[in-house]
N, C-alpha and C positions, 0 to 999 in steps of 0.2 A: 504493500500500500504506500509506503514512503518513497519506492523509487517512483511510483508511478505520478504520482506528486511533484516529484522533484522532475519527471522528465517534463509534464505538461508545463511548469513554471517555465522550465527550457525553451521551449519551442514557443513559448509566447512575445517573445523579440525578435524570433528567426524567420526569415522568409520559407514559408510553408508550403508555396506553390510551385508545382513542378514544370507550368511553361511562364513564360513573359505573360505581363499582365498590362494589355492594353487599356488606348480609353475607350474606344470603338467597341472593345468585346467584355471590357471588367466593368470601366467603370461608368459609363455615359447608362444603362441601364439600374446602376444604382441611380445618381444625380437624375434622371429623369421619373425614380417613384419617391424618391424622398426629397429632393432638394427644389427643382426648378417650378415647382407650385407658386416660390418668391422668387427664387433665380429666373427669370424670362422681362424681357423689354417691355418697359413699363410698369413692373410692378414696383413693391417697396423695395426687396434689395435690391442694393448699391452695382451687382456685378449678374450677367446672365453667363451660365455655366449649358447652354442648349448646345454646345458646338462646343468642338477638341480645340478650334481656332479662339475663341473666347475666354474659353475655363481655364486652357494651357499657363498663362500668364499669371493665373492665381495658384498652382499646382501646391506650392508648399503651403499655402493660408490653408490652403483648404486642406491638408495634412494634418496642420496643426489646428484645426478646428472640431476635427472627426476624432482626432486624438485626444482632445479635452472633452469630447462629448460638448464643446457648446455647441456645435450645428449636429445634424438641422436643433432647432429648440425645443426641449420638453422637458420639464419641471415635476412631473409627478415622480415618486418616490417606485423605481419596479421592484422593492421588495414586498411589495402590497397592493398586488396583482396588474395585470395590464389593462389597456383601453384599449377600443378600436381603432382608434384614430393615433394613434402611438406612431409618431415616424419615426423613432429613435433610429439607430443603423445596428445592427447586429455587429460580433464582433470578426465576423469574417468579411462583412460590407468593411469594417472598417481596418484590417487586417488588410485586405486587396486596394484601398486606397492608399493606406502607409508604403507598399511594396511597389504600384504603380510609381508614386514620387521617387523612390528610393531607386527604382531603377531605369530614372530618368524622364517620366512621365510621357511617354511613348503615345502616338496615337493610332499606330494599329492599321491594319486592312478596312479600309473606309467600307466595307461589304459587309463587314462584320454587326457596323452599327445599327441598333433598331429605330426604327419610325419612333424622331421626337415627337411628345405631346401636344397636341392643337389647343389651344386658346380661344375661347369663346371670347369675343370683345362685349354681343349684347345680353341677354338676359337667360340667363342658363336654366328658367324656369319654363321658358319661351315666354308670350308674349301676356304682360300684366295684363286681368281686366281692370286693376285699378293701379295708379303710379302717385307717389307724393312725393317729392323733392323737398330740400331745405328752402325756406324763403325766396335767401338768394343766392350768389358764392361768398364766400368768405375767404380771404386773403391769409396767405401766411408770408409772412415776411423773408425774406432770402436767408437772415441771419438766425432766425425765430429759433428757442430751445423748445422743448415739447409742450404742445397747448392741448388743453382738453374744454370743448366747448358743448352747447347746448343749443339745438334749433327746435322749436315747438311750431307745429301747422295743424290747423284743424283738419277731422276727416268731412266733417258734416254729412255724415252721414244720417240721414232722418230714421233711421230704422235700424235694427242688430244684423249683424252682419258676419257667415263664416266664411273663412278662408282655408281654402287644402295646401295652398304653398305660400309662401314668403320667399323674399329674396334683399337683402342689402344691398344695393351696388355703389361702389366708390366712384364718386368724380373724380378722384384723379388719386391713382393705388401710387404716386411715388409720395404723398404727404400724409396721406390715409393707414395708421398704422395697425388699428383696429376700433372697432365702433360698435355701439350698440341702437338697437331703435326699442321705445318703451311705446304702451297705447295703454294710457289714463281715461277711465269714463267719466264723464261729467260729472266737476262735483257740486254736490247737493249744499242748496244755500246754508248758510252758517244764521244761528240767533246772535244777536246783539250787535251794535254797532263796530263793535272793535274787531278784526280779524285777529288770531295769534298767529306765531310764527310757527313756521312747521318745523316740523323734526330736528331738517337738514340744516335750519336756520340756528336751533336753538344749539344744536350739540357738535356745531361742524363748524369751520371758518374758511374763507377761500384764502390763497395768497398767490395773487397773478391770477392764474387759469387752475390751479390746481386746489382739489377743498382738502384738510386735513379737518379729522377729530379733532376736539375741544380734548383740554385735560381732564378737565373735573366732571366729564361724562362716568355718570355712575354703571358701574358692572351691571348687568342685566342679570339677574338672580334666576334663571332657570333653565337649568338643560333638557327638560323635555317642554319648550311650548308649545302651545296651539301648532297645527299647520297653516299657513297664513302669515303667520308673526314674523316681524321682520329682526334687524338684527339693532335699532338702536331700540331703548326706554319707550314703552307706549306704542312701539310702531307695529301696526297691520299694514300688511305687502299687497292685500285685497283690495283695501282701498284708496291705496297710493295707484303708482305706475306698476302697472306689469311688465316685465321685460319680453321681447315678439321674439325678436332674431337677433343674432351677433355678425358681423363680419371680420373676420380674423384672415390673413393670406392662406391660403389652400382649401378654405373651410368649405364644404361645398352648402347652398342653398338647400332650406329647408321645404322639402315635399312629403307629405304627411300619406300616410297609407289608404286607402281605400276603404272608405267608412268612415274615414276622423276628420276632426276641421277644429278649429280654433275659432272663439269667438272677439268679434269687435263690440262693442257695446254702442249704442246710436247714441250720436253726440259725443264719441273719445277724442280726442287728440293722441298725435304723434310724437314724440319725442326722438330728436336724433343726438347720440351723443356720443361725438367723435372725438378722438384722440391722433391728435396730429403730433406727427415724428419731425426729428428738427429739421432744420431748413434744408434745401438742396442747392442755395447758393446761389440763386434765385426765385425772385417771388414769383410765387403757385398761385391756383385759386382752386379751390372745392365746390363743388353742389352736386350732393351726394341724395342719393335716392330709395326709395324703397317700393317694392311692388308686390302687390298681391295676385293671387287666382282664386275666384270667388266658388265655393261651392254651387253645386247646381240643386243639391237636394239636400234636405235637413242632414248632419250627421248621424250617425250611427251610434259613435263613441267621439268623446270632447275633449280633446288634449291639452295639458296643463303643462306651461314650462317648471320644470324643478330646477332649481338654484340651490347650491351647497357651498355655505361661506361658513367662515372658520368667523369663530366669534371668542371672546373672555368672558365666561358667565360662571357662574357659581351653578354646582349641581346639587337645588337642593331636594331632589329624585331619590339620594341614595344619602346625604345630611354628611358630604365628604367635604374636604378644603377644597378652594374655589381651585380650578385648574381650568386648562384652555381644551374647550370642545369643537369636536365637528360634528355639525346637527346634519343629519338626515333624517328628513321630516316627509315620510307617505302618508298616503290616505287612497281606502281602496273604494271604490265606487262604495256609493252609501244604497242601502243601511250598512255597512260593514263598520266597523270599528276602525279608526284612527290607528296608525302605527307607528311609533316613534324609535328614533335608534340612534340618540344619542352616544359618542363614542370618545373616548377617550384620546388624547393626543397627548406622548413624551414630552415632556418640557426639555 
C-alpha cells in the first residue's frame, strides 16, 4: 500500500502521456467545453482562446491558471458533493494542458480539430412574446472600478400573467459581468401619513454603487424560519422582490419543463440589477434586456425560485451557541408539511 502511494505521488509531476499533446487534438476540445463560454469575441473575458492562432500567445497564463484551479471559476467546496453545472477541469484536463505548455505548446494536424462552438448573438429562447429593457443605457466610464446599479420599468401588465421561459440578455457582455432581474407585485397602500424605510434602508448603507450591512444589524435568532423569510430582521422575500432569472457568462436561459410556468403578478414591476466589471479603457454603454415566453395554457405545476444564502443567526431549534448556518428552506406542494434543513457550517 505504501509503495503504491508513493508511486502515484511520483507520477503526478511526470509527463504521463505516451504521444505529443497537441492543441488541435488535446486541448482546443477541453477550452471549447469548459472555457470559451467567456473566452469568444465579445464577451467578458479579456482574451478569446477559439483558435490555436489566438490562445497560442497566452499558452503559459493559461498553465498557470488550470494549475491554481483559478480558471475556469468555481467556488463550491467538491468535498461536499458536485453540481451540474461544475466546469471545474478534471485533473487529466488539467495534466494535458500542463504537458501541452511544457512541450512547447504545439498546434497539431489542423484535421484533428473539432467544430468550435456557435454563438447565438439573438435570443436563445427564440423569439420573446414579451421584451423589457432598462429605461435607457447607462454609461460606464473608461476608467470606472466595479459598479452595481438598479433599473426599475413597469410591466403593466393589467392581468396575472405565466411565463414557461425567461431569458436575461446583456447589452453589451464586455461590461456586463453578471446580473440579476427581480419582479415585485404591486405594493398595497400603507396607513398613515409617514412611509418607513425598508429593510434595505434601515440595516444597509451604500458607499459609491456598492451597499454594505450596517454594524449594529442584530443576528436574526433562528435557524429554522418560515419559508419565505428573508435573510435581514422582519424581512418576508414574499412580499418584497422575487428574484426571475440570473445572467452569469455560460449560464444558459431558463426554459421550464412542460406543465410548469412561473407567475407574474398584474401590476409587478421589473427590476434589473446589474453589476458592471471595470472599465475597458473606454466608455461603454449598457441597455440590457429581458424577455419572456408567455404560457398558452394554465400550468400544471408553479415553479418557485429557491435561493440558498448563508446567513449569522442563532439556532434556537436545538438552544446551541449562535454559529453560522446555511438555511435550506422546502416546502412540498400543500397540504404537505413545510421542510426545513437547517445545516450546520465549520467556522
Amino acid at each position: 500500500m505504501k509503495m503504491a502511494a508513493i508511486l502515484i505521488f511520483a507520477l503526478g509531476g511526470m509527463n504521463i502521456f505516451a504521444s505529443e499533446v497537441t492543441f488541435s487534438k488535446d486541448v482546443a476540445p477541453i477550452l471549447y467545453t469548459k472555457c470559451v463560454s467567456c473566452h469568444h469575441p465579445g464577451d467578458i473575458a479579456r482574451m478569446s482562446l477559439l483558435t490555436y492562432k489566438v490562445a497560442r500567445p497566452w499558452a503559459s497564463a493559461i498553465r498557470q491558471a488550470v494549475l491554481t484551479r483559478r480558471m475556469p471559476p468555481w467556488h463550491a467546496d467538491p468535498h461536499y458533493g458536485r453540481f451540474q453545472n461544475d466546469p471545474s477541469l478534471s485533473q487529466v484536463e488539467i495534466d494535458l494542458i500542463r504537458t501541452w505548455v511544457e512541450q512547447g505548446a504545439k498546434e497539431g494536424n489542423p484535421s484533428d480539430l473539432p467544430a468550435a462552438p456557435a454563438f447565438v448573438e439573438g435570443w436563445r429562447i427564440g423569439r420573446p412574446d414579451v421584451v423589457f429593457s432598462m429605461p435607457a443605457e447607462y454609461t460606464i466610464k473608461a476608467n470606472s472600478t466595479d459598479d452595481y446599479q438598479n433599473f426599475t420599468v413597469p410591466t403593466n401588465f393589467k392581468e396575472d400573467v405565466w411565463i414557461t421561459a425567461v431569458e436575461l440578455k446583456p447589452g453589451n457582455r464586455l461590461v456586463v459581468h453578471h446580473a440579476h432581474v427581480y419582479v415585485a407585485p404591486p405594493k398595497l397602500p400603507k396607513s398613515g401619513a409617514a412611509s418607513t424605510p425598508s429593510l434595505f434602508d434601515r440595516f444597509t448603507y451604500k458607499e459609491g454603487s456598492v451597499r454594505h450591512i450596517r454594524s449594529g444589524v442584530p443576528v436574526v435568532d433562528d435557524a429554522c424560519r418560515e419559508i419565505g423569510e428573508g435573510g435581514l430582521p422582519d424581512q418576508k422575500s414574499h412580499e418584497e422582490a422575487e428574484e426571475l432569472t440570473t445572467f452569469v457568462p455560460g449560464r444558459a436561459p431558463e426554459v421550464y419543463p412542460p406543465g410548469y410556468a412561473r407567475l407574474i403578478p398584474a401590476g409587478s414591476t421589473i427590476t434589473f440589477q446589474i453589476h458592471y466589471a471595470k472599465g475597458t479603457g473606454q466608455e461603454e454603454k449598457d441597455r440590457s434586456s429581458v424577455g419572456f415566453i408567455l404560457a398558452k395554457d394554465p400550468p400544471n405545476k408553479v415553479l418557485r425560485r429557491l435561493d440558498m444564502d448563508a446567513y449569522v443567526i442563532s439556532n434556537t431549534c436545538r438552544r446551541t451557541q449562535p454559529r453560522s448556518y446555511f438555511l435550506l428552506r422546502l416546502q412540498r406542494e400543500r397540504p404537505s408539511p413545510r421542510i426545513h434543513a437547517p445545516h450546520a457550517l465549520p467556522r
